[in-house]
N, C-alpha and C positions, 0 to 999 in steps of 0.2 A: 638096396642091392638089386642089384635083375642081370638074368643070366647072359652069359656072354654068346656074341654072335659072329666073332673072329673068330677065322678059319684056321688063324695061325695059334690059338690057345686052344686048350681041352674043352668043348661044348658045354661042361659040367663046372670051367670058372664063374664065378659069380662075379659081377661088373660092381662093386661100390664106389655108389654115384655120386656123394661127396668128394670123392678123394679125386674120381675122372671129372667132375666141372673144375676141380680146385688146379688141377694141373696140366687137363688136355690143355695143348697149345703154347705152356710156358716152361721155362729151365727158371729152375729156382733151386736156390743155397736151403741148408737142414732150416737154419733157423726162419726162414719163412715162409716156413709149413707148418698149421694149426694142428698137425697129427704125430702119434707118440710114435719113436723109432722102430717100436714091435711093431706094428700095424703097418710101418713102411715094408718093416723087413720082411714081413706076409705076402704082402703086394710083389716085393722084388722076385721072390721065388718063386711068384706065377707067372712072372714077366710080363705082370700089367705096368710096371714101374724098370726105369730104366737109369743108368747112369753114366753120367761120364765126367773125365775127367774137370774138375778148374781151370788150370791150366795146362796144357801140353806140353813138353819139354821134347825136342827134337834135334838132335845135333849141336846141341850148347845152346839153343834159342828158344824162347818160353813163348808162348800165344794166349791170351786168357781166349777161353771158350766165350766167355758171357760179350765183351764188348770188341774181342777181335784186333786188342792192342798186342806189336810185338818190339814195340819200340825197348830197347833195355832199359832205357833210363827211366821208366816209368813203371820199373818192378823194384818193390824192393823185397827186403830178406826181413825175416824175425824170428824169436825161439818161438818155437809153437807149443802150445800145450796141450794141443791134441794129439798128434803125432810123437813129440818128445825129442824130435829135432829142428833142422834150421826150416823153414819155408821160404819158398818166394810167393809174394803176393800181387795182384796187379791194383798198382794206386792210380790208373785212371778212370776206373770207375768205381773207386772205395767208397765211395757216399751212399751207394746202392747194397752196400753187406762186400763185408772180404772174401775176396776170391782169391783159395791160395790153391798152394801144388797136392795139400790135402784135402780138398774142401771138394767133392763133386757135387754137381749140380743134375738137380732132380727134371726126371720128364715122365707124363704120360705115354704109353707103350700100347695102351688098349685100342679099344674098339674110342671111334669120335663119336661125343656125343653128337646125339641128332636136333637138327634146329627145324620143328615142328611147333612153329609159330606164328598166327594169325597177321598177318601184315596186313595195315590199312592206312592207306596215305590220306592222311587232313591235313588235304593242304586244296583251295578251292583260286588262288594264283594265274596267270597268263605269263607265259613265257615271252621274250621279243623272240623275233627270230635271229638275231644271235645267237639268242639262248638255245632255243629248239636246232638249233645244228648242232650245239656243243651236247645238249641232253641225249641225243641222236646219236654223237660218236660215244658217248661214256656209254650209254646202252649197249651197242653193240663191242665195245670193252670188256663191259660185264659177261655177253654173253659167247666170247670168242677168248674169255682169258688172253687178251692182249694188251695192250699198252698206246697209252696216250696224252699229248698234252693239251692242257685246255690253257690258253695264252690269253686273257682277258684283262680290262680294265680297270680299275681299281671301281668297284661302283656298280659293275656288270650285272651280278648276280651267280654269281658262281654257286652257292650252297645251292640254289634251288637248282642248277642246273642238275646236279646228282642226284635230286629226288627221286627221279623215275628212274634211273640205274639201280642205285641202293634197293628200290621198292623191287626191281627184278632179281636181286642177288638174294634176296630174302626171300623171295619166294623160292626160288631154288631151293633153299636150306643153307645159302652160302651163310659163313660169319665175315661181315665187312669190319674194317678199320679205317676213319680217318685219323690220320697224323699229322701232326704241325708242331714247330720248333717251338712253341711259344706258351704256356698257361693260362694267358688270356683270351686266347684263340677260343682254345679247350671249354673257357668258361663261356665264351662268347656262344659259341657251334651249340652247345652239349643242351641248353633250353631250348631252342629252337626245334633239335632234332626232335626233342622228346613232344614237342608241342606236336609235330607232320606224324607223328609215328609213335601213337600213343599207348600200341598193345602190346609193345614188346619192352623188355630190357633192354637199356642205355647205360654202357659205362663211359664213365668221364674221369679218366687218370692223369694224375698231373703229382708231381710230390707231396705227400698227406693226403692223397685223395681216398673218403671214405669207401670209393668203390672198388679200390684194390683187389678185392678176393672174389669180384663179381664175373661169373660165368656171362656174357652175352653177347646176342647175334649180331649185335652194332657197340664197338666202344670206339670213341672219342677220345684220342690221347697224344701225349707230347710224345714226340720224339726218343727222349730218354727213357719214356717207360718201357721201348720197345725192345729195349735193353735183355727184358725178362723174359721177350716171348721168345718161342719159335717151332714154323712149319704150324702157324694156329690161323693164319686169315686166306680164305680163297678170292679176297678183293683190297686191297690197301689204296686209298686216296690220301698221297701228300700233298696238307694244303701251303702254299708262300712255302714250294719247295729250294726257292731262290734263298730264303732267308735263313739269317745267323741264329745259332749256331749249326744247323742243318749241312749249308755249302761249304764248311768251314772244317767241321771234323768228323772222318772217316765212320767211326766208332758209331756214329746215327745214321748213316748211312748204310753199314752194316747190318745194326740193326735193324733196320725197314728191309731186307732184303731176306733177314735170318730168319723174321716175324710171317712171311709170307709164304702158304701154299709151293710144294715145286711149282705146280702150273696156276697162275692166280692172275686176275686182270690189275695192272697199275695203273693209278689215273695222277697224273701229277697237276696243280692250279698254281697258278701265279700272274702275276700282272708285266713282272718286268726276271723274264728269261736269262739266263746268263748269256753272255758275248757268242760263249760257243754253240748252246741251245738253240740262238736265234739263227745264228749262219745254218745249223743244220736243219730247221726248219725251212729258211726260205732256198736250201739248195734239197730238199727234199727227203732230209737222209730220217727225218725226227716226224713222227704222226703227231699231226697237231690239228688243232682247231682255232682260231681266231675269233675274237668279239673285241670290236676297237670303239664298241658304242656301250655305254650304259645303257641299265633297263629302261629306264624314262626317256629316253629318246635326247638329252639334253649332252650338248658338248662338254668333255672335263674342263673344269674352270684352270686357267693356264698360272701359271706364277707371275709376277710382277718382283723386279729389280730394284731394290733398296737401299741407298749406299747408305750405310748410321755412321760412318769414324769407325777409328780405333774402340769397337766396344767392349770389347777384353779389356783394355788400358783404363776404360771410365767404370767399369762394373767394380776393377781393383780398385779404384777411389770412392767406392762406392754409389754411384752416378749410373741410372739409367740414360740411353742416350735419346736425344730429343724426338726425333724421329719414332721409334719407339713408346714411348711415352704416350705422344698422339695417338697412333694407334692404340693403343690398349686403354685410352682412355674413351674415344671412339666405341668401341666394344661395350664399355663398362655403360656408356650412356644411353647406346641402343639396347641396349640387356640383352646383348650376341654373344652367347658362349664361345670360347675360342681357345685352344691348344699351341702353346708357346712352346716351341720345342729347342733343348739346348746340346750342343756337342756334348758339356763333359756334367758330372754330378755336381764334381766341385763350386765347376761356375754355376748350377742351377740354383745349389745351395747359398751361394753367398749373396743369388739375385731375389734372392726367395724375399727375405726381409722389406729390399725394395719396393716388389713390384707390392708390397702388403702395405705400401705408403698409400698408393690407388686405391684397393679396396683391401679389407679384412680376412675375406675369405678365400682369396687366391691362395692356392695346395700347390704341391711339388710332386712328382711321383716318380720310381724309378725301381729298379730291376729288382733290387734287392730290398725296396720298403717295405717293412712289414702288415704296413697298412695299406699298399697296394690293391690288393679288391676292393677294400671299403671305399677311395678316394674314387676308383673309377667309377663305382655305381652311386656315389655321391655325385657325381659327372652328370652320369645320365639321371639322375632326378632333378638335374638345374638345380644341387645346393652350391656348385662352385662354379662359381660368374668365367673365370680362367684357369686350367690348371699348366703348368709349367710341367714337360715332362724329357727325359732322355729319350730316344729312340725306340723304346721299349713299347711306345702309343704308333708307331710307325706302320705297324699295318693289322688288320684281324678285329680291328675296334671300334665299332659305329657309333658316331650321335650325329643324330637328325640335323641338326640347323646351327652350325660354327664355322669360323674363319681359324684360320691357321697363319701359326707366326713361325721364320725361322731364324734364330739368332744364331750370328755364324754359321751361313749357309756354306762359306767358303772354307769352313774346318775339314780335315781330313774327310771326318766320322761322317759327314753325309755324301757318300757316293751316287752315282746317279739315280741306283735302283732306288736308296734310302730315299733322294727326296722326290722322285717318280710317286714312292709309296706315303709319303706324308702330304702333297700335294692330295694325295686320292683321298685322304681321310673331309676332303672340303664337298660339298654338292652330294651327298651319296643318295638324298632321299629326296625322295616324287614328291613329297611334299614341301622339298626345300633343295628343288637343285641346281642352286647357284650358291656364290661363296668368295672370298677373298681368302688368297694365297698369297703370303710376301715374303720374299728370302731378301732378310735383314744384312747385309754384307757386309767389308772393305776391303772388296775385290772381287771380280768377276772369276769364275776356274772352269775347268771345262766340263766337271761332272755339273754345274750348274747350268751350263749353256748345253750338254747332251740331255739336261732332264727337260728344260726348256721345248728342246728338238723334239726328245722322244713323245711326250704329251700333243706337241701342235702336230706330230706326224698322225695319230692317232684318231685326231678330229679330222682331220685332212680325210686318212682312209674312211671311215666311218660316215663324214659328206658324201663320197663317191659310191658308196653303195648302198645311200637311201636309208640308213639306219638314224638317223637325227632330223627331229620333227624343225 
């Protein structure tokens, strides 16, 4: 406990300090709160703790407070047993705890805790000059709480471009966040940081993440965690703000908006911009920053056109197609790890057995596997010669030295952006930046020939302005 030093409570409350790390910065339901209702109900009367409603009701129309749904059809009704009559509750984000029409959701009221924290970047690195423009506009983001995009190449270097931004936000006492749509991002980002920024607290939240109840000056988290905060970050970094589910539903969107500072600098990253993002950028309306070279100086390796047949039709008979085959037996001989990416589960699953005719230890991986981390970091120790995966490996996941396959490049499920971002996963590292990229086909479409475009436009800019050795 230590005494309080808001002007708007009596000089003589006492701040307890568990309860202000546990809740400055987030809205949370009773039951995900480690403290007994009496000790809330203590807090409430001093007006360190505050509350509001679940849901709002407004002219016949219900709002969940928590993820900002108001769609009807996504509330439903039940007997409640807390209240003793009907409730609505909001089932879009029921997987997070039930938010009903009785249910408020808790927030800290006090005084912010202070982030009096030693900050020391190890990290001893050379930026390209790419880089150093883009570190240069995120800096002065940080320090002008304004907003910016950093538009870069799959490969670029983007984490480290934040280095020195974060490193000023933290000196300030800011609390940063980066956000990304994705878990493995989260697992990806969250060593690294902890490696450049070794004195302070790192959370890393993702569903079952042990750091949940963690107060600190930098967390690293999904999209959906952000669900729980809000008015807690004076800097948020979304990273592959382009990416599913992120572009896709409002509700996270919301979120990163709810989760941030009134006044807070936004830094958004990604490789491949939405339609509308990029006309506002090159008609001026969007702050941005461009890097159309990777760190190494080396051009993005382009895709190569593959007609296989009907391989839908051969996969249903069982039958990898020949085409195919070679390649991956190619791989298997040079001992070149390489990422087979499929449109749907189903088919990856039924190709799974096949491609195991090749070698043994070729895995499968996808959204919902439950072995999911293990496979990847079985990846990166070279225990698996291939892995076969859905879209899910599409961007935020680095291994050093593999060629990439795309079977049915021409399926819906790989739009431009998608194979922009799975093309990038080939060349990323200094020590290995070249790579083979082949979209397996039957049939040419046009997000195949815009991704084509958009990659050789890339090298193009990146020749003309001396950024490729």
């Amino acid at each position: 406990m230590k005494t309080n030093t808001n002007p708007d409570l009596p000089s003589t409350t006492l701040i307890p300090r568990d309860i202000q790390l546990f809740l400055s910065g987030r809205s949370l339901l009773q039951q995900e709160l480690p403290f007994s209702q009496k000790i809330m109900n203590e807090h409430l009367s001093q007006g360190l703790i505050k509350l509001k409603p679940g849901i709002r009701i407004q002219h016949r129309t219900l709002r969940c407070e928590r993820c900002a749904n108001t769609v009807m059809r996504l509330f439903g009704r039940f007997p409640c047993a807390n209240c003793g009559k009907e409730c609505s509750y909001c089932r879009k984000c029921i997987m997070m705890g039930r938010v009903s029409t009785c249910t408020p959701l808790y927030s800290w009221n006090g005084p912010i805790p202070e982030n009096n924290v030693t900050v020391s970047l190890q990290w001893q690195g050379e930026l390209s000059p790419g880089q150093k423009l883009a570190s240069e506009a995120v800096l002065q983001a940080i320090e002008s709480s304004s907003e910016i995009l950093i538009w870069a190449v799959c490969g670029a270097g983007k984490t480290e471009v934040l280095f020195a931004g974060i490193e000023k936000a933290l000196q300030l006492g800011h609390r940063v966040c980066i956000a990304t749509p994705r878990t493995d991002v989260v697992l990806e980002l969250a060593p690294r940081f902890k490696k450049v920024f070794p004195t302070i607290d790192i959370a890393a939240l993702y569903g079952g993440s042990d750091d949940r109840n963690l107060y600190a000056p930098l967390t690293i988290s999904t999209t959906h965690q952000l669900l729980r905060f809000e008015a807690a970050f004076d800097a948020i970094v979304v990273d592959e703000v382009d990416a599913f589910p992120y572009t896709f539903d409002e509700s996270l969107q919301w979120a990163v908006k709810k989760a941030a500072m009134l006044r807070s600098a936004n830094i958004y990253l990604t490789a491949t911009p939405s339609a509308t993002w990029q006309i506002e950028c090159k008609v001026g309306k969007r702050p941005h920053i461009k890097i159309p070279a990777r760190y190494h100086r080396k051009p993005l390796p382009v895709p190569a056109f593959t007609w296989c047949g009907n391989w839908r039709k051969q996969l249903e008979k069982e039958i990898i197609p020949h085409k195919i085959i070679q390649w991956v037996r190619q791989r298997i001989t040079a001992k070149k790890q390489a990422l087979v990416f499929f449109p749907h589960i189903e088919l990856m699953e039924k190709a799974l057995p096949l491609f195991r005719r090749l070698h043994q230890a070729i895995e499968s991986v996808h959204a919902e596997d439950p072995e999911r981390k293990e496979k990847v970091e079985s990846m990166r120790a070279k225990k698996i010669p291939i892995l076969l995966t859905t879209t899910i490996l599409e961007r935020g996941v680095t291994f050093p030295n593999i060629d990439v396959a795309v079977i049915g490049a021409e399926d819906d499920t790989f739009t431009e952006s998608a194979l922009v971002q799975i093309s990038g996963r080939v060349g990323r590292s200094a020590s290995y930046p070249s790579g083979k990229i082949t979209f397996f086909h039957y049939g040419r479409t046009q997000a195949m020939i815009k991704a084509l475009t958009h990659i050789d436009e890339m090298n193009q800019e990146a020749q003309k302005k001396g950024l490729l050795s």
